[in-house]
N, CA and C atoms of all chains as a GROMACS GRO file, in nm:
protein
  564
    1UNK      N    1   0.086  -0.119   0.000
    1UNK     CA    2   0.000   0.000   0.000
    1UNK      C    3   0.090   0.125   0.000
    2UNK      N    4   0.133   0.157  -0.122
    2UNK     CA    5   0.212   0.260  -0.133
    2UNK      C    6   0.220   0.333  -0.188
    3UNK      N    7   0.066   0.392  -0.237
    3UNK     CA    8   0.025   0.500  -0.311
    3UNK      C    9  -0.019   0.614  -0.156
    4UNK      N   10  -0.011   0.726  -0.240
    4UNK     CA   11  -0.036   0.808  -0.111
    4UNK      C   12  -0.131   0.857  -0.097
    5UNK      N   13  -0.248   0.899  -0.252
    5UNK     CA   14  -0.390   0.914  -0.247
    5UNK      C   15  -0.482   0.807  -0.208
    6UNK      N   16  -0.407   0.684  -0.226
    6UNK     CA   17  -0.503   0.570  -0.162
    6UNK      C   18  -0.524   0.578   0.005
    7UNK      N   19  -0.385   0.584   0.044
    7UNK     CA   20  -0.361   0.634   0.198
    7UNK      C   21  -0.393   0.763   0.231
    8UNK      N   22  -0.463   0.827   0.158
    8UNK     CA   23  -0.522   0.922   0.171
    8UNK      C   24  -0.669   0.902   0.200
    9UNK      N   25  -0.712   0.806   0.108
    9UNK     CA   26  -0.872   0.829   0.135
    9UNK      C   27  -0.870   0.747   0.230
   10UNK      N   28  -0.813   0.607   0.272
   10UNK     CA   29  -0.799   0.539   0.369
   10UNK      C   30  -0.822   0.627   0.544
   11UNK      N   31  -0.740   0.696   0.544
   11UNK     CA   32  -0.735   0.813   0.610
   11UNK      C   33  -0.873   0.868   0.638
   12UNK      N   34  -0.883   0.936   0.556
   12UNK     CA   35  -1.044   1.054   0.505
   12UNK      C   36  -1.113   0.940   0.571
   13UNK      N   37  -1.180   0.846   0.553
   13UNK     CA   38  -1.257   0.741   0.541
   13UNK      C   39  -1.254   0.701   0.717
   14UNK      N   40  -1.154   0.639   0.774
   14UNK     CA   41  -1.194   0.608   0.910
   14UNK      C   42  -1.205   0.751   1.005
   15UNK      N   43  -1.120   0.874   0.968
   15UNK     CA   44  -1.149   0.986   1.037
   15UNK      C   45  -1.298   1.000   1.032
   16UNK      N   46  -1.338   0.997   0.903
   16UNK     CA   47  -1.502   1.103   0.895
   16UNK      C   48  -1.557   0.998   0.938
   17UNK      N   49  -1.579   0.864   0.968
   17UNK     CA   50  -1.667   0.771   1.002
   17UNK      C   51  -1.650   0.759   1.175
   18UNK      N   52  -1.572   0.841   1.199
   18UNK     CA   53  -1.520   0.851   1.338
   18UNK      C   54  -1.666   0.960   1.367
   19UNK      N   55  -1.587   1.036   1.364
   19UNK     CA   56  -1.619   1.167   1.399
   19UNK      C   57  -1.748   1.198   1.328
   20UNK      N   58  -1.829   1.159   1.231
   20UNK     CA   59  -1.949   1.145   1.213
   20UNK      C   60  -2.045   1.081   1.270
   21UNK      N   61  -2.013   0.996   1.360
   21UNK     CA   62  -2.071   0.873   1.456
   21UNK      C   63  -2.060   0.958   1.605
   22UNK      N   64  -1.990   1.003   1.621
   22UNK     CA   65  -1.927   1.097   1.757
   22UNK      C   66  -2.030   1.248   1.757
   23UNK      N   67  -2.023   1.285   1.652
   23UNK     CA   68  -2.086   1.435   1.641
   23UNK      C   69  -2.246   1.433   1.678
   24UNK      N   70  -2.268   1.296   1.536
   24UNK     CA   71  -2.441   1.329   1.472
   24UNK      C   72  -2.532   1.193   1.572
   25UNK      N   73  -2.617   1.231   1.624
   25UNK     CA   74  -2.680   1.075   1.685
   25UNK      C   75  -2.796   1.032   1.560
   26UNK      N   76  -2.820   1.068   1.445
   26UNK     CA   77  -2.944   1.016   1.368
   26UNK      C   78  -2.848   0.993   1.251
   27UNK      N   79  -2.924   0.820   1.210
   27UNK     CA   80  -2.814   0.780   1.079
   27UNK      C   81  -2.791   0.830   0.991
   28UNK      N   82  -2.862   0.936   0.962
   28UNK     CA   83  -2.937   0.994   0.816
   28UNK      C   84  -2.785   1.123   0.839
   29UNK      N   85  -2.780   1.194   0.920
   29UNK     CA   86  -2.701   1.312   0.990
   29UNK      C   87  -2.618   1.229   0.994
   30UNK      N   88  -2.516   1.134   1.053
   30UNK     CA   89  -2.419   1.130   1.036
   30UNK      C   90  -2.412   1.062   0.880
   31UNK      N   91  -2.425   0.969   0.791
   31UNK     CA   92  -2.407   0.937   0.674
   31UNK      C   93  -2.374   1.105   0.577
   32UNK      N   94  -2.442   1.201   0.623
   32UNK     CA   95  -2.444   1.320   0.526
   32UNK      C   96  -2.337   1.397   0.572
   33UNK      N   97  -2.302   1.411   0.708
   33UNK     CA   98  -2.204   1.456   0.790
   33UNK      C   99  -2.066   1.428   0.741
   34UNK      N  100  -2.034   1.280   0.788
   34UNK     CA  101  -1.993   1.179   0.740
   34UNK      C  102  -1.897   1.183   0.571
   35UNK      N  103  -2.038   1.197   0.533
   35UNK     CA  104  -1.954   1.221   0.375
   35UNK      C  105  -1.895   1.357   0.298
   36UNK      N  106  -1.986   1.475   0.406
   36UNK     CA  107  -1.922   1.601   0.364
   36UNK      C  108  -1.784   1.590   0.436
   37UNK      N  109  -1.706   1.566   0.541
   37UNK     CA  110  -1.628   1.523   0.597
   37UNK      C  111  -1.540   1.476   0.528
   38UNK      N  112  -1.558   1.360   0.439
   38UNK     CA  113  -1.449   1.290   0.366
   38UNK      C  114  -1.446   1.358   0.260
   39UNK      N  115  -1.523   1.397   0.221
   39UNK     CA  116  -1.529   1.497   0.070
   39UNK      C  117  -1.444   1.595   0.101
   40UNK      N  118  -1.446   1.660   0.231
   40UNK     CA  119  -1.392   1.776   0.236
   40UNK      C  120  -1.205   1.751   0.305
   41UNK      N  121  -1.224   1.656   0.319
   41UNK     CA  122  -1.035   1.611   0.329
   41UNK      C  123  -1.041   1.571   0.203
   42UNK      N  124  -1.059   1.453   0.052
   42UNK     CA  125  -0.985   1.454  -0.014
   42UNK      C  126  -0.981   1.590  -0.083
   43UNK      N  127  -1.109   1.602  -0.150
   43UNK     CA  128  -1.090   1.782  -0.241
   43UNK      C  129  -0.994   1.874  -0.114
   44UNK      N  130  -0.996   1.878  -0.007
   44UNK     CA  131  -0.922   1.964   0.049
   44UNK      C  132  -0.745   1.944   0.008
   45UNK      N  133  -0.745   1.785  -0.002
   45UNK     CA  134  -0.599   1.721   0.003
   45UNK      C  135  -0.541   1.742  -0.162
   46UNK      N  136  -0.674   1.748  -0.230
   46UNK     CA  137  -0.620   1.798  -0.358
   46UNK      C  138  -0.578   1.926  -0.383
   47UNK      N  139  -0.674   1.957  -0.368
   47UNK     CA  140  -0.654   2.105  -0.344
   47UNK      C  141  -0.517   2.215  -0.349
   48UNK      N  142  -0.528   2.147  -0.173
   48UNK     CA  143  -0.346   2.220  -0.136
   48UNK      C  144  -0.255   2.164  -0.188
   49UNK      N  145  -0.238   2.034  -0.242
   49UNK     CA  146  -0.160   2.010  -0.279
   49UNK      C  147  -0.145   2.027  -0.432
   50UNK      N  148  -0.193   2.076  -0.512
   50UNK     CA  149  -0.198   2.178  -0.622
   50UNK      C  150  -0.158   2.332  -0.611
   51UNK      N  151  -0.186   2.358  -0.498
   51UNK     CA  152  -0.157   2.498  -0.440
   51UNK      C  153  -0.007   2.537  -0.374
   52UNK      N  154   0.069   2.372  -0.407
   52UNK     CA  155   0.186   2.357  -0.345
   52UNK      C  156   0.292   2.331  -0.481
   53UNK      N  157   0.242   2.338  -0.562
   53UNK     CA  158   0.276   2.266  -0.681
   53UNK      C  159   0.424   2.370  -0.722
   54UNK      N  160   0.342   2.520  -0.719
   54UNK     CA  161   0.471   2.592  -0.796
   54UNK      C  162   0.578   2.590  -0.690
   55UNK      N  163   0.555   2.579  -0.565
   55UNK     CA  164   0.641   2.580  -0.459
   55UNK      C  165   0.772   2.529  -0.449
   56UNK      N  166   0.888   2.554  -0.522
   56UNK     CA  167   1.023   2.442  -0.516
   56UNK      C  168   1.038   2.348  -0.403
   57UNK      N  169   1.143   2.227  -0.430
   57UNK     CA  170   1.121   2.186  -0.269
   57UNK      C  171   1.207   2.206  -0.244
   58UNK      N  172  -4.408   0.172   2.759
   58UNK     CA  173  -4.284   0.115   2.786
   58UNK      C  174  -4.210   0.231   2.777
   59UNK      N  175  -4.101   0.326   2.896
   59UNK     CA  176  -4.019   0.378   2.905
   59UNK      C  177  -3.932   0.335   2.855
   60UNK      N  178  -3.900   0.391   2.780
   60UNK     CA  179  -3.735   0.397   2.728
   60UNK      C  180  -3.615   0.356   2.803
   61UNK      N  181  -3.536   0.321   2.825
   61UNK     CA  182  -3.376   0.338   2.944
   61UNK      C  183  -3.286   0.396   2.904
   62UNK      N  184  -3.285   0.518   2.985
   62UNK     CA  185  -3.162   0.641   2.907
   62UNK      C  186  -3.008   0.590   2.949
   63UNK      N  187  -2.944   0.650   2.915
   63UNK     CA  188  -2.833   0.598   2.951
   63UNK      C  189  -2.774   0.640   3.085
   64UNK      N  190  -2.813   0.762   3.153
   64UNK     CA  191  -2.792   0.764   3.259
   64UNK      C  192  -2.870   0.640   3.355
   65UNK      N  193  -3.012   0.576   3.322
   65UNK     CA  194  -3.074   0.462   3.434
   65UNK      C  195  -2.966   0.366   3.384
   66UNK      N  196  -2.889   0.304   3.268
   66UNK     CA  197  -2.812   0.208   3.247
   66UNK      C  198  -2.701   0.206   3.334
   67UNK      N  199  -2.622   0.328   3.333
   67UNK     CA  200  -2.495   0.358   3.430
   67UNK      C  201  -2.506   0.409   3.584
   68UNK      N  202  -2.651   0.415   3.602
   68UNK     CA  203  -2.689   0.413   3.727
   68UNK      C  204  -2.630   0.376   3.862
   69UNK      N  205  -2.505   0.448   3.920
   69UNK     CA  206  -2.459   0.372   4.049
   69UNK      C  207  -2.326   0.302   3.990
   70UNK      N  208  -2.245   0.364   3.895
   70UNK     CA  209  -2.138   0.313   3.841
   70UNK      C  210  -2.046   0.444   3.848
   71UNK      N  211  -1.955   0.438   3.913
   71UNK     CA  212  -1.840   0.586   3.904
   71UNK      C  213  -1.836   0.600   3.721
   72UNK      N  214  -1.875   0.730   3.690
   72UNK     CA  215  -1.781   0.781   3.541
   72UNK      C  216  -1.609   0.761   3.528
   73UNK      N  217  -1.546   0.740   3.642
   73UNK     CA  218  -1.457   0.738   3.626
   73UNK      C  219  -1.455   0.563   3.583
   74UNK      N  220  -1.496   0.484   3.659
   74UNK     CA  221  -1.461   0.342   3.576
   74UNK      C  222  -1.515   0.336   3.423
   75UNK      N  223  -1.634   0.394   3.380
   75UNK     CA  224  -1.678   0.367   3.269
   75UNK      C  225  -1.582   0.462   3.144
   76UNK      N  226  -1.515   0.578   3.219
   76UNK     CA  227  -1.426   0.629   3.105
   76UNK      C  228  -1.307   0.538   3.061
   77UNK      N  229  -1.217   0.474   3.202
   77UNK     CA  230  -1.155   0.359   3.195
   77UNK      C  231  -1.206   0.276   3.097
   78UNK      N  232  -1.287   0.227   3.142
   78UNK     CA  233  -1.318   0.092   3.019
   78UNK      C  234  -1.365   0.129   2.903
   79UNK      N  235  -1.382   0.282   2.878
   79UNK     CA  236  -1.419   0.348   2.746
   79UNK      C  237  -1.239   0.357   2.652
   80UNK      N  238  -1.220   0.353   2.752
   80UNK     CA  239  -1.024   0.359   2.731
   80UNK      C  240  -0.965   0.253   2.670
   81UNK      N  241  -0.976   0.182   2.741
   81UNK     CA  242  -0.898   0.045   2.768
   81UNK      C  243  -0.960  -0.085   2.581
   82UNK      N  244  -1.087  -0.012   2.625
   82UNK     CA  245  -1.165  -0.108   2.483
   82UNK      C  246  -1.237   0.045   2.420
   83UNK      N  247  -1.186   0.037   2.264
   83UNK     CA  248  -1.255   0.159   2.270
   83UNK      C  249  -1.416   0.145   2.224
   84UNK      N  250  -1.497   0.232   2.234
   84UNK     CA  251  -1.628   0.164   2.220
   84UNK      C  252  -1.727   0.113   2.337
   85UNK      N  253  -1.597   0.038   2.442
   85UNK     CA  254  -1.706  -0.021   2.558
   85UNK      C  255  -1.776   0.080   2.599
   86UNK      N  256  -1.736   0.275   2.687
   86UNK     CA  257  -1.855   0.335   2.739
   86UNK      C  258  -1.985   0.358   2.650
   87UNK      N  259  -1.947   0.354   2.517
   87UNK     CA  260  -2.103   0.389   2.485
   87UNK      C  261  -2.180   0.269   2.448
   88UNK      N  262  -2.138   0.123   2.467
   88UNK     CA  263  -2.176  -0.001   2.455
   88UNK      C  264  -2.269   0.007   2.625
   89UNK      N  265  -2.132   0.056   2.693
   89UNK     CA  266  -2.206   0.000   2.814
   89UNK      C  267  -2.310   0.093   2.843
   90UNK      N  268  -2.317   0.266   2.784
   90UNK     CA  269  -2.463   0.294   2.787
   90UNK      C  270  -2.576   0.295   2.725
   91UNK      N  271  -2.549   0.185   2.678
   91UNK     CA  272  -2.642   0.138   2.559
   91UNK      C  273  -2.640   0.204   2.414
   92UNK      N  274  -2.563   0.285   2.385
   92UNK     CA  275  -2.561   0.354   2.279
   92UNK      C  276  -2.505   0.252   2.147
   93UNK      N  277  -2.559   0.133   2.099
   93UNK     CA  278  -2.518   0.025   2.059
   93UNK      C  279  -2.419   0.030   1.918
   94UNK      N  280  -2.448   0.092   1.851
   94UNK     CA  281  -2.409   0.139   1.688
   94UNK      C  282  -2.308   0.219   1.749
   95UNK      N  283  -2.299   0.319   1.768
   95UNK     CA  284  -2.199   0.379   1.773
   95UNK      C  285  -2.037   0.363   1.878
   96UNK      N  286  -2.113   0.254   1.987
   96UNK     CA  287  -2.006   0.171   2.017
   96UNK      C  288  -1.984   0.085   1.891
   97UNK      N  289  -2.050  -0.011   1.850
   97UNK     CA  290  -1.982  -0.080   1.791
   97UNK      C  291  -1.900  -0.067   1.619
   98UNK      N  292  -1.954   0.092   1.592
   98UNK     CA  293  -1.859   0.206   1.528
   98UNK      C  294  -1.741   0.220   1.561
   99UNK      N  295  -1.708   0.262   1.684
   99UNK     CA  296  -1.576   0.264   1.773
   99UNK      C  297  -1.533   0.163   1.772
  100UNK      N  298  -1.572   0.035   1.825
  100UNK     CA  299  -1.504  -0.109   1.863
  100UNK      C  300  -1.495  -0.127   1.721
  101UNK      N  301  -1.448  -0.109   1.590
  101UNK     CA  302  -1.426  -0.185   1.450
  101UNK      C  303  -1.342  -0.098   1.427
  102UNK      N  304  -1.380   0.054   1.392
  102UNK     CA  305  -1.289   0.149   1.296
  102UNK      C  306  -1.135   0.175   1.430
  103UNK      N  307  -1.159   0.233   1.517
  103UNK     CA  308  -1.034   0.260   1.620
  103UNK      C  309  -0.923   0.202   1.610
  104UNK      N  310  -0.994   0.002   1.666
  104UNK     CA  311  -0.866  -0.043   1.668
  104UNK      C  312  -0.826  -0.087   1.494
  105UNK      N  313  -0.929  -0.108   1.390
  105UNK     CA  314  -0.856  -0.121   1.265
  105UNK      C  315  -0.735  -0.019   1.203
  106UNK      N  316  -0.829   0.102   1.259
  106UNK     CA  317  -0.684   0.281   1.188
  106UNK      C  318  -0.583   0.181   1.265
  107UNK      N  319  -0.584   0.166   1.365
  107UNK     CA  320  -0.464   0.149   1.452
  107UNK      C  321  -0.345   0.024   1.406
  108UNK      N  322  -0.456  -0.089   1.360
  108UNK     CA  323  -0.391  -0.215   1.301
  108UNK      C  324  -0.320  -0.148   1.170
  109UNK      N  325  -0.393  -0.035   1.100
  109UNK     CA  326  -0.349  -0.013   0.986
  109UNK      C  327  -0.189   0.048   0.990
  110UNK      N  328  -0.170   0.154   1.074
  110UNK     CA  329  -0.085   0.240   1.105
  110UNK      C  330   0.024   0.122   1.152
  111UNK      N  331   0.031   0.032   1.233
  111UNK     CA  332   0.104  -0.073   1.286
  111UNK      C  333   0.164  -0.148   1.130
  112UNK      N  334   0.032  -0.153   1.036
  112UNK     CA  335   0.099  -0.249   0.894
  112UNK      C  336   0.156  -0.146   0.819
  113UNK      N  337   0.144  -0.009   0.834
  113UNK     CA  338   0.243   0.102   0.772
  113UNK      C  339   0.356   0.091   0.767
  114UNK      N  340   0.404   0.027   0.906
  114UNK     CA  341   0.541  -0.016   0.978
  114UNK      C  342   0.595   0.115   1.048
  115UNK      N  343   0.439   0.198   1.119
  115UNK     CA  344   0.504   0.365   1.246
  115UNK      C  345   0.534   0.251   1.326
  116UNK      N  346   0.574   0.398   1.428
  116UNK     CA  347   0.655   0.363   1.572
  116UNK      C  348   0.524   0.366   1.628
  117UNK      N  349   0.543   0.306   1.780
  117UNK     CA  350   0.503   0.275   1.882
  117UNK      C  351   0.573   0.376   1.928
  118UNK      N  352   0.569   0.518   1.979
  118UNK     CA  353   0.658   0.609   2.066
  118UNK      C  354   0.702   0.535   2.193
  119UNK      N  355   0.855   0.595   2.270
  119UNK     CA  356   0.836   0.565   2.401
  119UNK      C  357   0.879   0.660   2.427
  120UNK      N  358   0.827   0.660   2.598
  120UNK     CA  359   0.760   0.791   2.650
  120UNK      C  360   0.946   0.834   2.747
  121UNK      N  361   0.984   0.916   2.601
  121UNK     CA  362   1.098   0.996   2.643
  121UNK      C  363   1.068   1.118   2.673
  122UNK      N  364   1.090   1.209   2.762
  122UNK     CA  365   1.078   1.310   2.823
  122UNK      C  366   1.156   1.414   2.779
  123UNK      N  367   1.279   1.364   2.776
  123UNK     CA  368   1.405   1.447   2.694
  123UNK      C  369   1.413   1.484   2.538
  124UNK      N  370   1.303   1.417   2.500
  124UNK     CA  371   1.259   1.542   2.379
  124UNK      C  372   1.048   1.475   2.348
  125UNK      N  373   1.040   1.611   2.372
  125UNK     CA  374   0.870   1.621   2.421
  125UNK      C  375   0.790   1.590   2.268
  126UNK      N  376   0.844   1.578   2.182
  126UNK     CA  377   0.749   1.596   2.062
  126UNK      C  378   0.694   1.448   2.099
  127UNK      N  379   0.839   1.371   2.123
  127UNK     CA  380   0.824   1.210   2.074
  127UNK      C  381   0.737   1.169   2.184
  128UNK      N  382   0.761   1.206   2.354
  128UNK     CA  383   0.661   1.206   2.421
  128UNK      C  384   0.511   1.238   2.431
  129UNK      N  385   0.480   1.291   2.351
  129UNK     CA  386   0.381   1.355   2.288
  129UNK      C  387   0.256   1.280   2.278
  130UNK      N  388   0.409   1.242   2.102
  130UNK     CA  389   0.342   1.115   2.013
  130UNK      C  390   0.310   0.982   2.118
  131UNK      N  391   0.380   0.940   2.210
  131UNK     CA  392   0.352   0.801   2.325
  131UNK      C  393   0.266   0.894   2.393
  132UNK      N  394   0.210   0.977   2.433
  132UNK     CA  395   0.080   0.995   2.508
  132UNK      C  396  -0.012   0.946   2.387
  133UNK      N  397  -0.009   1.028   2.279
  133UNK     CA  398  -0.152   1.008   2.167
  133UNK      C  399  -0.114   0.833   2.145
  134UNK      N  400  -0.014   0.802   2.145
  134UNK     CA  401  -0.030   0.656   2.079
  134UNK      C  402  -0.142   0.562   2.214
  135UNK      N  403  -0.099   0.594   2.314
  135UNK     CA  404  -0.131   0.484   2.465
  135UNK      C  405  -0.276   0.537   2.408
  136UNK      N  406  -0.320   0.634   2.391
  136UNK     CA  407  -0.518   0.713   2.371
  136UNK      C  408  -0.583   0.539   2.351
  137UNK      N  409  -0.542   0.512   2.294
  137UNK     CA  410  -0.616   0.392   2.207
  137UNK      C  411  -0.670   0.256   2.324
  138UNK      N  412  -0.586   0.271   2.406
  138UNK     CA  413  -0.604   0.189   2.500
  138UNK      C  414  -0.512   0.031   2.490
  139UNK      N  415  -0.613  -0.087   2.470
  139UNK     CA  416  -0.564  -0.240   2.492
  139UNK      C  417  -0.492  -0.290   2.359
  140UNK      N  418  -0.539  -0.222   2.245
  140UNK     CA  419  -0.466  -0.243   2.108
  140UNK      C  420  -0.299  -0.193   2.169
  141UNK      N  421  -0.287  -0.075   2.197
  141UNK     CA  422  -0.156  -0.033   2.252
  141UNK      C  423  -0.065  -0.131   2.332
  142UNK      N  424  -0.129  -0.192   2.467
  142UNK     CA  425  -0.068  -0.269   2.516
  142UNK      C  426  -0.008  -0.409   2.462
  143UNK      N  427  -0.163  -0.439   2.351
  143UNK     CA  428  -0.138  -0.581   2.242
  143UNK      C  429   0.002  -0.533   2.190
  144UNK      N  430   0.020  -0.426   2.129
  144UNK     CA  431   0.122  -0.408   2.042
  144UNK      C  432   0.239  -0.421   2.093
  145UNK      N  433   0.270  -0.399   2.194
  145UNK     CA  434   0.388  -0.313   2.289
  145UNK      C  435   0.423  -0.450   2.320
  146UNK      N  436   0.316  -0.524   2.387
  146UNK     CA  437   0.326  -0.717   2.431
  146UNK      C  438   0.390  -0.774   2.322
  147UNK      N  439   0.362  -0.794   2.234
  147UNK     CA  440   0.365  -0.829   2.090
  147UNK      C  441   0.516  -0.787   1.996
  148UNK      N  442   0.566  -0.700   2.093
  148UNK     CA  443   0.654  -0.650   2.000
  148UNK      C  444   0.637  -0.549   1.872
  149UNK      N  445   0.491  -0.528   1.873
  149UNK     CA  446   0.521  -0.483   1.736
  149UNK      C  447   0.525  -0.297   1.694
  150UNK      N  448   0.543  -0.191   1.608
  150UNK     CA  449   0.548  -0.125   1.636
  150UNK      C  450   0.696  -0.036   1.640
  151UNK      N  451   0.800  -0.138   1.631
  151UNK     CA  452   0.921  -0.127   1.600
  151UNK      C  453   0.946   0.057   1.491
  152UNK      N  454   0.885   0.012   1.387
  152UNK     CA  455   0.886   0.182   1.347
  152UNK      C  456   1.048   0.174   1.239
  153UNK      N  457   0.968   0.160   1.122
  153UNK     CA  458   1.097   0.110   1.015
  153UNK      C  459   1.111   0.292   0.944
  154UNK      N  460   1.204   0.361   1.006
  154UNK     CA  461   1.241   0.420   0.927
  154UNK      C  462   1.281   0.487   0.818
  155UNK      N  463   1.362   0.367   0.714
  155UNK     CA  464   1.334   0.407   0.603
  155UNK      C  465   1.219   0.332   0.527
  156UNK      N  466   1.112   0.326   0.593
  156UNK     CA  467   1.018   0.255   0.507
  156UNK      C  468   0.899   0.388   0.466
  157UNK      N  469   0.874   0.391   0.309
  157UNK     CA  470   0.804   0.482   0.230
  157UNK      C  471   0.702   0.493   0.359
  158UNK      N  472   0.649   0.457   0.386
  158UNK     CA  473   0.467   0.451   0.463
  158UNK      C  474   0.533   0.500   0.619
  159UNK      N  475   0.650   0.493   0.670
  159UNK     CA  476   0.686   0.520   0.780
  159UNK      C  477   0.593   0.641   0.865
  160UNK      N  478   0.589   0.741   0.781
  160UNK     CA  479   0.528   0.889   0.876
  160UNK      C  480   0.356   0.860   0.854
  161UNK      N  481   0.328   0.775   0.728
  161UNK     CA  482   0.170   0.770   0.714
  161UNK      C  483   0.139   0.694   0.822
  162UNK      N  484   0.230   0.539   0.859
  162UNK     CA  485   0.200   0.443   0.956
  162UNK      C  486   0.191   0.543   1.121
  163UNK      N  487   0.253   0.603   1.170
  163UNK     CA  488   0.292   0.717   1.254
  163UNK      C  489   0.134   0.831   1.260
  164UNK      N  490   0.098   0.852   1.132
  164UNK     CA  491  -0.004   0.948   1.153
  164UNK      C  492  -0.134   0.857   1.164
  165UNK      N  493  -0.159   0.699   1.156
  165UNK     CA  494  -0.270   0.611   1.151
  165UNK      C  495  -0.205   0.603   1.342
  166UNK      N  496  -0.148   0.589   1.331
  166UNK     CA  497  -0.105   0.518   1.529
  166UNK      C  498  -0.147   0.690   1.579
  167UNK      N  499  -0.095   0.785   1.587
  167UNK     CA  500  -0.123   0.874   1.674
  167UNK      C  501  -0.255   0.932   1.661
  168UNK      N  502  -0.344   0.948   1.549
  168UNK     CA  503  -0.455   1.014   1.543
  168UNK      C  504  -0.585   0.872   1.578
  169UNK      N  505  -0.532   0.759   1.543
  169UNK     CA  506  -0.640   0.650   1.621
  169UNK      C  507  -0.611   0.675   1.821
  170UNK      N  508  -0.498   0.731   1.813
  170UNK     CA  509  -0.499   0.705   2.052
  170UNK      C  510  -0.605   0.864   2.008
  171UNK      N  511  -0.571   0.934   1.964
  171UNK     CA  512  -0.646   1.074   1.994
  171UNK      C  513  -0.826   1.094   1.981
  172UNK      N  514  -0.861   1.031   1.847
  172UNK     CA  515  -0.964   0.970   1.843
  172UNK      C  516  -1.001   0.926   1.952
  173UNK      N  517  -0.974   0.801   2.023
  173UNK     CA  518  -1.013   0.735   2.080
  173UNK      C  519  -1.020   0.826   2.258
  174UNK      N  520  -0.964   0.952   2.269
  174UNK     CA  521  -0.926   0.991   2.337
  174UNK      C  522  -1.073   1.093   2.366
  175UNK      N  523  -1.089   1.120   2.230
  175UNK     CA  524  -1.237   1.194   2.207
  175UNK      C  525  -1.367   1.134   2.230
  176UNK      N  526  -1.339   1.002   2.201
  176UNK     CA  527  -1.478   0.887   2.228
  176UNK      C  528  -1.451   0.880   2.341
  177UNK      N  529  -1.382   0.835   2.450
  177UNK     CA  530  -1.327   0.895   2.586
  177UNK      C  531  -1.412   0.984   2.660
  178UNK      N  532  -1.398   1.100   2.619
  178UNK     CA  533  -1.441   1.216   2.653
  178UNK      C  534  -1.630   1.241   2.605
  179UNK      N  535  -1.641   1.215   2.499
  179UNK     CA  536  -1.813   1.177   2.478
  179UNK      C  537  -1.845   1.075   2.600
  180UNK      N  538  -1.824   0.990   2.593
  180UNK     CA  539  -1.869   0.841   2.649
  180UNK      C  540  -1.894   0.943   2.855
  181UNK      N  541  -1.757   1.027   2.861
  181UNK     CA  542  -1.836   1.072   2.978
  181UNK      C  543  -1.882   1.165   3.018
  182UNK      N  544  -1.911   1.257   2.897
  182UNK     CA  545  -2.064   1.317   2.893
  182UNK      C  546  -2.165   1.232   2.873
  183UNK      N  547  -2.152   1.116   2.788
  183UNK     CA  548  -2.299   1.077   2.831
  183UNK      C  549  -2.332   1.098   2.949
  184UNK      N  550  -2.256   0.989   3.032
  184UNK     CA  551  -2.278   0.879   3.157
  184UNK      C  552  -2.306   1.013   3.262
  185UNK      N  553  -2.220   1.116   3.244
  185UNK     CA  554  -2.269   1.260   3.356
  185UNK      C  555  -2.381   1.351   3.337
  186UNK      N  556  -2.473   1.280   3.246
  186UNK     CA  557  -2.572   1.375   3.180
  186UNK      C  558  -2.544   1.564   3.109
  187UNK      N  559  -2.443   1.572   3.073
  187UNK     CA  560  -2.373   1.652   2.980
  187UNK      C  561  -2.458   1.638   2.875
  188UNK      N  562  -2.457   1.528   2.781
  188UNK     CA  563  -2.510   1.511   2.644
  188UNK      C  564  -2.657   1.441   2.642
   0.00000   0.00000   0.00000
């Protein structure tokens, strides 16, 4: 497992299922919670890391 | 038929043991206040991040004092509870350095104790009527 977007959503995926279960008590609320959550780490993870792009290392 | 809230379930039980065993297993306080799904949410995903981060090949921190980051990281790693001790028993956790997944395995071990540190902290608001 040595891609890093895979270990990325891997990531996204048990965080927001965490913390969507923790936040929301109705299934419906956390499933929607939940998925704005993971949506919003990978597009976030894309994101910056496009925003990092011109950046030398 | 009344309902049984979770305070009549934990009825006559210190919060302090039920945060313990919210600790130790993660999942058990809101199992044991009946909150069934979302313990058994906790008891699957927690210790799996955690198994995952362990097959990354992170460290297991130990709790050095003489430089605080790494101490830190061994407070958030222990969060997790009995998976921690499995590991530590077990040997495993070693923490391969130059291995590609090294800091990903490292960020699955410290953010599963912290997590679990948060279900912790819910589990005793339930039981104190907080939530």
């Amino acid at each position: 497992m040595h891609s890093h977007f895979l270990l990325l959503i891997v990531f996204a995926f048990f965080v927001s299922t965490v913390f969507a279960t923790l936040m929301r008590d109705e299934i419906g609320q956390q499933i929607r919670f939940g998925g704005v959550l993971f949506g919003g780490f990978v597009v976030g993870a894309v994101v910056f890391g496009w925003l990092m792009y011109p950046i030398p290392l | 038929m009344v309902r049984e809230t979770t305070i009549d379930r934990t009825q006559g039980l210190h919060p302090i043991l039920i945060a313990l065993a919210a600790w130790i297993v993660p999942g058990a306080g809101h199992l044991w206040g009946g909150q069934r799904v979302k313990g058994l949410v906790f008891l699957v995903m927690l210790p799996l991040m955690f198994a995952v981060g362990l097959a990354l090949e992170g460290r297991l921190f130990p709790f050095e004092l003489s430089q605080p980051l790494v101490a830190l990281a061994a407070i958030a790693d222990v969060g997790i509870g009995a998976p921690y001790l499995v590991g530590k028993a077990l040997s495993l956790g070693v923490g391969t350095v130059t291995a590609v997944t090294y800091e990903y395995g490292n960020t699955f071990l410290i953010v599963a104790g912290l997590l679990n540190l948060l279900v912790v902290c819910d589990a005793w608001d339930l039981v104190t009527g907080r939530k």
